[in-house]
C-alpha positions in Angstrom: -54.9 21.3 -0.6 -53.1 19.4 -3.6 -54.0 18.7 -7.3 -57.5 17.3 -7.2 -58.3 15.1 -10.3 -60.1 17.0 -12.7 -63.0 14.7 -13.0 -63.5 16.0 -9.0 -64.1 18.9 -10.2 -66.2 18.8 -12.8 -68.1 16.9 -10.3 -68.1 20.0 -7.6 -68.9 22.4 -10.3 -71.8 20.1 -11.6 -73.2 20.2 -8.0 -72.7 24.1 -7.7 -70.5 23.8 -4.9 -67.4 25.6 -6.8 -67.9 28.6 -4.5 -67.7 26.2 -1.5 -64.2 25.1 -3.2 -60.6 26.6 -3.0 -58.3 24.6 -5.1 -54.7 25.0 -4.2 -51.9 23.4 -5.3 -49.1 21.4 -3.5 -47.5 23.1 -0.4 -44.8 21.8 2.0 -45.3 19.4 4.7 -45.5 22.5 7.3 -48.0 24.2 5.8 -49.8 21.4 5.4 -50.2 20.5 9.1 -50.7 23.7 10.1 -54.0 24.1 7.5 -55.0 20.2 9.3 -55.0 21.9 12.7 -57.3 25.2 11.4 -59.8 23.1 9.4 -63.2 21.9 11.3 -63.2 18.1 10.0 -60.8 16.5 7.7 -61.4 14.1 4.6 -59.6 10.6 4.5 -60.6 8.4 1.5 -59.6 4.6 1.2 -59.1 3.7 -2.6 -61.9 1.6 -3.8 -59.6 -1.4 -4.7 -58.9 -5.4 -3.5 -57.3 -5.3 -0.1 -58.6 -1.7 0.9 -59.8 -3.3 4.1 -56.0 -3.2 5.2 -54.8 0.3 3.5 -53.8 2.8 6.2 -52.7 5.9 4.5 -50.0 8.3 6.1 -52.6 10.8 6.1 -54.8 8.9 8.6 -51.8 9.5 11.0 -51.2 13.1 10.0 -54.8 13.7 10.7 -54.7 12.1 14.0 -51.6 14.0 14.9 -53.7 16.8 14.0 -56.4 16.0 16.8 -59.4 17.5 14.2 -62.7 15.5 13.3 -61.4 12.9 10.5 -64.5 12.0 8.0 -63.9 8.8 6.3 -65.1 7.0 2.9 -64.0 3.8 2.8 -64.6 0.2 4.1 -66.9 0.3 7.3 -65.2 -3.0 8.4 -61.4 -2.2 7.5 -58.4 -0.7 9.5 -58.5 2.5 9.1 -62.3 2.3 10.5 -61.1 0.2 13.6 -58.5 2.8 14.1 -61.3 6.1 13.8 -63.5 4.1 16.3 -61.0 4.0 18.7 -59.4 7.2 18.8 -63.1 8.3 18.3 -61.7 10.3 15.8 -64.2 10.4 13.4 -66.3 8.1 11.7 -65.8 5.9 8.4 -68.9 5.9 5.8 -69.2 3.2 2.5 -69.6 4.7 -0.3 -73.1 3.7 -0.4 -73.5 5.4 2.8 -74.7 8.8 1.6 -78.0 9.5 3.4 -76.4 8.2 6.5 -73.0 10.4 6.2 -75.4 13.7 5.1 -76.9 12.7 8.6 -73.7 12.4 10.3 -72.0 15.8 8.9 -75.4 17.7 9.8 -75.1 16.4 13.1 -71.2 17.5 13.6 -72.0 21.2 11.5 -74.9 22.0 14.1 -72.7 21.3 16.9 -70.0 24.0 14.9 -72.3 26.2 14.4 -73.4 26.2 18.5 -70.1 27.3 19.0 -68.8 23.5 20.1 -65.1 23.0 18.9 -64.5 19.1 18.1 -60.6 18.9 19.0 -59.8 15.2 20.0 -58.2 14.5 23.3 -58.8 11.0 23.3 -55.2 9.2 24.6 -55.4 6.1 22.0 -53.9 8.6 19.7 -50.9 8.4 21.3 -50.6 4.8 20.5 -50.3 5.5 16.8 -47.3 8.4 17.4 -44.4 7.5 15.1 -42.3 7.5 18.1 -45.3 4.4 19.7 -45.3 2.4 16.5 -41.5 2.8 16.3 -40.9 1.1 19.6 -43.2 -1.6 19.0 -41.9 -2.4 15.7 -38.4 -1.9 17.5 -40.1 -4.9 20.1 -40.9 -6.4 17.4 -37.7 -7.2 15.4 -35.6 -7.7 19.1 
């Protein structure tokens, strides 16, 4: 859901996936969580750029919010990853990762397919709520 870069896909259409594909444009912030909570597994890419071990996008909190399996590509090592692990949330992949993260998703689609729902209940994600964070920056700067 968005604009997706045309060089994505020319990418997914090189790979015949574009059946796989529905390309939408933007939709309001509503919509958008509602379409989180009906997908099976979510996509969070870190940008490939200095410092990435310390970016943590909104959307890694919107997708914990959204208590769905969160399927990361970005630094193994970084924050967002620590985060993932312990919401066990998901799992973060490097980009060189691919044989590892095919492994991985056929793993969590088998599971789908036998009917198992993956809907997190782990209580860590309430620790990164905006309310939680709000308070502890609000501890913070007392």
């Amino acid at each position: 859901i968005g604009d997706a870069p045309w060089p994505l896909k020319k990418m997914v259409d090189g790979l015949g996936l574009e059946s796989y594909c529905e390309w939408g444009g933007h939709i309001s912030h509503d919509e958008a969580v509602f379409e989180m909570q009906k997908a099976n597994a979510l996509l969070l890419i870190i940008p490939d750029t200095v410092g990435a071990n310390g970016i943590l996008t909104g959307k890694l909190f919107e997708y914990l919010g959204s208590k769905r399996l969160i399927v990361g590509i970005g630094p193994k090592h970084g924050d967002a990853a620590t985060i993932l692990r312990e919401c066990n949330a998901g799992e973060m992949f490097e980009r060189s990762e691919e044989n590892i993260m095919f492994g991985w998703l056929c793993e969590k689609i088998d599971l789908w397919k036998s009917g198992k729902e993956y809907a997190l209940s782990n209580d860590s994600i309430k620790n990164y709520t905006r309310e939680t964070l709000a308070k502890r920056l609000a501890v913070l700067l007392d």
